[in-house]
Structure formats: structure tokens, C-alpha cells
N, C-alpha and C positions, 0 to 999 in steps of 0.2 A: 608525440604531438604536443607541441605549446599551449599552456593554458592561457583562457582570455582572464586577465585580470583590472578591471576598470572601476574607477573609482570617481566620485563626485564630490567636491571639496569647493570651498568658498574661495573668492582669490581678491587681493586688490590690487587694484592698477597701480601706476606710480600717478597718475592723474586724480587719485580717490574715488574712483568708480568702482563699484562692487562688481565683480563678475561670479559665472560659477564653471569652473573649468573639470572637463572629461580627462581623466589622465590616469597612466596605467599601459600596459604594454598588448598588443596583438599579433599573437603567433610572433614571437619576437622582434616587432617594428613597436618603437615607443609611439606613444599617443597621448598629445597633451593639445586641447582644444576648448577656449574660450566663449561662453552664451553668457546674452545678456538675463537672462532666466533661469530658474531652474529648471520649468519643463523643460524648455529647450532642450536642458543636458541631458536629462532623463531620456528622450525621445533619439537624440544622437547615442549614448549609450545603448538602450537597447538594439537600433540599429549595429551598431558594430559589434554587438554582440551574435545577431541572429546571422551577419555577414559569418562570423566565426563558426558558428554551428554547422552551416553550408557548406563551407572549404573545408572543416573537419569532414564532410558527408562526401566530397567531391563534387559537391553541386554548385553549379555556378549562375548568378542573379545576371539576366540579361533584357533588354526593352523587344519585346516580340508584340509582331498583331495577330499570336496563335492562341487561340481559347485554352480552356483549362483543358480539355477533352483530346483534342489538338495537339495538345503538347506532348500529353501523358504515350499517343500513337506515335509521335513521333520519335520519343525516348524508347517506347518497347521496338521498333523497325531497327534504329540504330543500331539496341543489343540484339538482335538477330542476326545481322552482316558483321557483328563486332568482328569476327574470325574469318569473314568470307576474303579473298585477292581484291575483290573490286568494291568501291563506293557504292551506298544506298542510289546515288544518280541512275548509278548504272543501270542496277535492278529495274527504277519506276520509268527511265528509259525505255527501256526493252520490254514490260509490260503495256506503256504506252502504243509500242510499235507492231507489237504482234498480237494482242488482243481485243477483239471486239465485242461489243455487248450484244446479247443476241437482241433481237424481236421480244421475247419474255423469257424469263426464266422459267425454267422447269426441274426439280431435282429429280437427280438419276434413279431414284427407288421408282419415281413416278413413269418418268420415260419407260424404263426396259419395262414397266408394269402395261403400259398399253403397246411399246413393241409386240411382245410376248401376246397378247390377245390377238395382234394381226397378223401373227402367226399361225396361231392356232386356226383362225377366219382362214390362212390359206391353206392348212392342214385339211381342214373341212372341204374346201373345194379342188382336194388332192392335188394341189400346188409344189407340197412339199410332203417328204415322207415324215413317217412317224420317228428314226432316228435323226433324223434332221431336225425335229420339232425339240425333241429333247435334248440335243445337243446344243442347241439355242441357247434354251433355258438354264441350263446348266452352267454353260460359259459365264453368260452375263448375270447370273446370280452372284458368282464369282466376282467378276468385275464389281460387282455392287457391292459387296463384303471388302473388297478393298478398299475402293471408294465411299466408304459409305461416309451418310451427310454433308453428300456436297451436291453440287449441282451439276448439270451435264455440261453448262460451257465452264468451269472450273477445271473439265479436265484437259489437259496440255497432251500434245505430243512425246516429248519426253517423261511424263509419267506415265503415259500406255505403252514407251518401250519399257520402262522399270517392269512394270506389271506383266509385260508380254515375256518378260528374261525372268523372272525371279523362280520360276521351278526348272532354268538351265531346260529350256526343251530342245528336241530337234529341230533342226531348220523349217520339216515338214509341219509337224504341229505348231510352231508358232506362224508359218504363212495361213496354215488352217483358223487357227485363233485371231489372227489380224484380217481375216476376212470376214467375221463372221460379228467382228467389230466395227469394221467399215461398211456392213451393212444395217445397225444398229445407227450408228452418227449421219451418216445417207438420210435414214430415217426422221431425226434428231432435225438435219438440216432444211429438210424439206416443212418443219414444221416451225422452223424459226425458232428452236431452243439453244442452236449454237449460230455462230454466225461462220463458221466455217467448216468444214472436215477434217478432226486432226489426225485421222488416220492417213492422212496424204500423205505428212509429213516423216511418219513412220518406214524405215526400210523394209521391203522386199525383197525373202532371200531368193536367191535363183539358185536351183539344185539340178546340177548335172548326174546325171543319172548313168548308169551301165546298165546297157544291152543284157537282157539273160536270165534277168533274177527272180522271175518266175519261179515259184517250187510247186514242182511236180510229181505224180509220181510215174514208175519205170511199167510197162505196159505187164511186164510180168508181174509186181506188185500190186496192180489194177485190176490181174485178172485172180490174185490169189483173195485178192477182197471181194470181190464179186461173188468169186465161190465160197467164202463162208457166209455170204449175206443168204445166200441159199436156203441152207441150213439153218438161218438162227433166225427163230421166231416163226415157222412157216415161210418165210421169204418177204415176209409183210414189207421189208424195208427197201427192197427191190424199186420197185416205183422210183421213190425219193433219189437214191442214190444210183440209178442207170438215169435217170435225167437228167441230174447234174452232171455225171462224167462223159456220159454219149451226147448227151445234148450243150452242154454250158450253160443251161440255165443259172443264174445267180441261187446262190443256197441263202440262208436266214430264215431262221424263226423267229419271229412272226414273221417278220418284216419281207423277206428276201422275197424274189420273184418265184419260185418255188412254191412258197408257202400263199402265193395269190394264186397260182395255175389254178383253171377246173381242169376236169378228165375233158369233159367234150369241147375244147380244145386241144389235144390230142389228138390227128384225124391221121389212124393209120392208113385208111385204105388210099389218102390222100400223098399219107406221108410229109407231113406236115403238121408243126406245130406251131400255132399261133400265138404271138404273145401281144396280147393290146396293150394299150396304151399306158392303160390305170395298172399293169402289171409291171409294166418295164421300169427298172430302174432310174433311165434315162427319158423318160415318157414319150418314147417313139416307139410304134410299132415295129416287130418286124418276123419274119418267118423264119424256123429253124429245121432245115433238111432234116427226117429222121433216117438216121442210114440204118442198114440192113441189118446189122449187129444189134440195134437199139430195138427196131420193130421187133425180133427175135424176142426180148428181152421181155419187152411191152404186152406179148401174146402170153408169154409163160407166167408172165404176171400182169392179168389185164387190170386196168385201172376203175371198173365198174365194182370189182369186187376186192381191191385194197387202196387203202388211201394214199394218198399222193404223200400227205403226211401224217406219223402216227402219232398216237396224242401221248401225252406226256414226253414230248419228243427228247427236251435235255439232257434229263436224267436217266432214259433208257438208252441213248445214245454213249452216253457217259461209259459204260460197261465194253464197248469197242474204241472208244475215240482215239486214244493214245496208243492201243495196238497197234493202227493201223498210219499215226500220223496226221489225221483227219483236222485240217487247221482249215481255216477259216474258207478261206480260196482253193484250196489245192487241187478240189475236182475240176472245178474249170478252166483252171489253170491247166491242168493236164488234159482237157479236151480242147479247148484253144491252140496247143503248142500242138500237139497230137496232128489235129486239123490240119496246120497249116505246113506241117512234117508231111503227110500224104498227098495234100492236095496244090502245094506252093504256090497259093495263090493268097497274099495277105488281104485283096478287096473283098474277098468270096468269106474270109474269115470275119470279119472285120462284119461283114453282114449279116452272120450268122449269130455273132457273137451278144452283138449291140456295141463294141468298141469302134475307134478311130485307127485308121490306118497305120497311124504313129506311134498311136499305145499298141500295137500289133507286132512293127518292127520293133521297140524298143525293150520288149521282154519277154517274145512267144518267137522270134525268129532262128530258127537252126538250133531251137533246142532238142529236136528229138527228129531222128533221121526218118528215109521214108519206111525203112526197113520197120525199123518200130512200130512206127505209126498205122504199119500193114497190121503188126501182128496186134495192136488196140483194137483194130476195128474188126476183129475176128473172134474178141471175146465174146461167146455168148455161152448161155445158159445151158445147164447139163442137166437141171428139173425144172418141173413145174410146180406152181404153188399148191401146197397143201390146204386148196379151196375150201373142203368139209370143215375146215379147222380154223377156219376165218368167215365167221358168220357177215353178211352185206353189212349189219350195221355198227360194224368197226371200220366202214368205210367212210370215215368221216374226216372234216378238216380238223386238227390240232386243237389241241386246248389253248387258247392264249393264256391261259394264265400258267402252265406246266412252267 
């Protein structure tokens, strides 16, 4: 870098007029310039001096009608796109075009804080179930830890697919997650904190699925589990678990439709078990045939005097679970396919079940012959429960907190 070296010196004309001349060299361009003053010189000196300290700095003296404030934003945007393909135009462009101000601002800690209360409001008036309510919560806390400190129209489409992709999920759980956010900004929209839904803009995956995938178990396996439920504990656990595999009722503790049943819903002599509304998974009523294998089951272990569920259920369960395979769905999965292996009629399953016709063919169809499905419905019971040994008031619903 060239040094400034400038000097002020007296000078006379060839006319006899005193001047006082700026002279001395700038970044290597000589400089020699004439005032009738000395401040003058002084004032032009330092001027090309402080010019020199700027072009040392890279900065450059230009006539703007941008304030101080103004400028200093304008300098820091530049070096942000310094590295970007496109011009800053581009950017304030394309924010110009895609972005609206909402009705008021709201930040997102605030939003999902009274979402999440109108959840709970619908939890209370059994709108939504209790994993539902949680899974809510949970998500968009999430979201909110990502986002945190911004506001809810701050966030873009392309930043909820980042967020939506950053733990590589399945195609299944990120449509789960994108929905559960589009009904979050729905919410958002409706209250004039965004001025659009950017979850629109967001892809949905479409997932083709294979017929089949049901796991089930083999009717012999079903009956080898049935016979050690026999034996172990008095039979207590009988109830629970001929209900789900003879009947389909949904399993889950707390939660599952199981864990809502009373007994007198149960109507043997009717043959018929009722599942209302507030129990169904899907909040439709509907009727489930007890066939003659289950009523069997139901007598030998009546439900007045064992509980549908037994308390501390997780952890007592724990002790068989992995013997036998026992995942989440597989009892009803194996009375579903069972079902519709004996009776081949997917409407009649479909009714029983509380599914759609669809979800019927697409993963309970021709999995289990009718042959099979004779010999499921022929399991029953070789004792009776060891009554003396199970006092009435172990007849109780579950501990929620086991």
C-alpha cells in the first residue's frame, strides 16, 4: 500500500502573489494544488488525506439520500449475498412478491401457546384423544425450538421443508408432521397472524403401499397363547386379551378402546358388544358379533369378577410380551384377517372392525385361508378361572399411572 505524503509549503507566482500550495504524492498520483490561504490548504489536505484512509479501508465516498442507519443495512445485506449466484435485487424481489404482512403480528412461542389450549378445550370435550393431544404438543414444541424468536409469518415454506427433512424421516411420518402443522397455520390463518398458509406450499408424499402387511399371528400360535394365559396369574388376563384377538377391539393402555370398554357392554345373552361413541377410536359407534369361540371364553372367564384390564398392566405384561410377539396391533390384526379368511366378506369386516373398506383390502385380504381361520375360531378354553383366587375387588380399571 502507498503512503500518503502531503505537504504545505509557501509558493510565489511569477506575478508576485503569494500562494500556499498542497503538494506530495497520493497512492502514487503526484499532487500539487494552489490556495489563496492557508486554511484553504489545510482543509484540502486533510480532505485528501481522509480520501486515502478510505481507499486504504476499501471504502468508497459517494453522494447518497440514505441516512446513517440506512446505509450501515444496506452495507451489512450486501455482505450477506456477497457469496450468493444472484443480486441483492433479486432477494428484495422475490420477498416483495411472495410475502404478506399479516393483520398483526403474533410470535410463535405465543401462537402454538393458545393453539395448544384449544386443544386441550377440544380434548375436554372428547374432540380428540389423549395421544393426539400429546402428540400436538410435542411436535410444535419442536417447531418452536427450531424456530424460536421469530414470529409466525417469518416462517416460509422452504424453511418447514428444512425442518420437516432434518431428522431424514419416513415419507409416513413427515406427511404425519406436515399435517399436524397445517393444522397449526389453518389456525394461525384464521386469526390473521399469517397472511397465508405456508404449509400449502409444502410437498405431499403419496405412498403406495403393498397389499399384506398386516402382522399376524398363525392360528396355532394364537391358540398356544391363549393356553398359557390360562395358567398364568389365575387367567386374570383372559378378558383383555380374548377381546382383542376374538373381538378386534383396539388394544392401548390407557388410551386404546380396550382400556375405555365397561363389562356391561358386553351383552352375552345378546351376543353383542357395544362400542359407543366416546370409546371408538374413530368416534363412530358400532357393534361387534361375539362369536361362539369368544362367548366360550367370556363364561370361563366372566367379566363381573375380572377386570377387563389389570392394573399395573405394562410391567406385568412385560414378563410375556416378547415370548409371544405381542407388538402393538397384532391381536387385531389377526382377528381382522382371521375374519375376513372365514367369512369373505370385507363390508361385514369392515363393520365389525370400525375400518374402511380400503384399509380392509389393502392389508387383511387373503392373508389367512379359510381353513385357518376355521381352526381360530375353534379356540377356546380348556379351564376355568381360578374365581376363590381372584377376590371382586381386583376387578378394577387399570391404574393410569402404572
Amino acid at each position: 500500500m502507498n503512503r500518503t505524503a502531503l505537504v504545505i509549503g509557501r509558493y510565489e507566482n511569477r506575478n508576485g502573489v503569494t500562494s500556499w500550495r498542497v503538494s506530495g504524492s497520493l497512492h502514487g498520483l503526484r499532487v500539487r494544488r494552489n490556495f489563496k490561504t492557508r486554511e484553504e490548504a489545510s482543509a484540502e489536505k486533510a480532505t485528501l488525506e481522509l480520501k486515502s484512509i478510505q481507499t486504504s479501508a476499501g471504502l468508497n465516498t459517494v453522494a447518497t439520500v440514505l441516512t446513517g442507519p440506512q446505509i450501515r443495512e444496506a452495507e451489512a445485506l450486501f455482505q450477506r449475498v456477497a457469496e450468493k449466484s444472484r443480486p441483492l435485487s433479486f432477494y428484495v424481489d422475490f420477498a416483495l412478491e411472495n410475502y404478506r404482512e399479516p393483520e398483526r403480528q403474533k410470535s410463535l412461542a405465543d401462537a402454538i401457546r393458545e393453539y395448544v389450549a384449544a386443544k386441550e378445550h377440544e380434548h375436554v370435550q372428547g374432540q380428540i384423544s389423549h395421544p393426539q393431544r400429546l402428540r400436538i404438543g410435542s411436535d410444535l414444541r419442536r417447531m418452536q425450538k427450531h424456530f424460536s424468536k421469530k414470529n409466525v409469518s417469518e416462517i416460509t415454506a422452504p424453511a418447514l421443508v428444512a425442518f420437516l427433512e432434518q431428522t431424514r424421516p419416513s415419507m409416513k411420518t413427515f406427511n404425519n408432521l406436515r399435517g399436524i402443522l397445517g393444522t397449526f397455520f389453518k389456525f394461525a390463518f384464521h386469526r390473521g397472524w399469517v397472511a397465508e398458509n405456508p404449509i400449502l406450499k409444502v410437498p405431499h408424499y403419496r405412498i403406495r403401499r403393498r397389499r399384506g402387511v398386516a402382522e399376524t399371528f398363525s392360528a396355532s400360535h394364537a391358540e398356544k397363547f391363549m393356553e398359557q394365559l390360562e395358567s398364568f396369574e389365575g387367567g386374570r388376563w383372559v378378558p383383555y386379551f380374548a377381546l382383542c384377538l376374538f373381538a378386534g377391539i383396539r388394544p392401548g393402555v390407557p388410551d386404546g378402546e380396550i382400556s375405555k370398554l365397561r363389562p356391561e357392554s358386553v351383552c352375552l345373552d345378546a351376543g353383542v358388544i357395544h362400542i359407543a361413541a366416546e370409546v371408538s377410536k374413530v368416534r363412530e359407534p358400532r357393534k361387534v358379533t361375539i362369536q361362539p369361540n369368544l362367548a366360550a371364553w367370556l363364561r370361563a372367564y366372566p367379566l363381573d369378577r375380572l377386570p377387563i384390564v389389570v392394573g399395573n398392566f405394562h410391567q406385568r405384561r412385560a414378563q410375556f410380551r416378547d415370548k409371544f410377539g405381542l407388538t402393538h396391533d397384532v391381536l387385531r390384526h389377526t382377528f381382522i384377517s382371521m375374519f375376513v379368511g372365514k367369512f369373505r366378506s370385507m363390508g361385514e369386516a369392515a363393520l365389525q372392525a370400525g375400518n374402511s373398506e380400503s384399509i380392509i383390502r389393502k392389508h387383511y385380504l387373503d392373508l389367512k385361508s379359510t381353513a385357518e381361520a376355521e381352526q381360530f375360531f375353534s379356540i377356546m378354553p380348556k379351564q376355568r378361572a381360578a374365581l376363590e383366587s381372584v377376590p371382586v375387588a381386583t376387578a378394577r380399571p387399570v391404574d393410569a399411572a402404572a
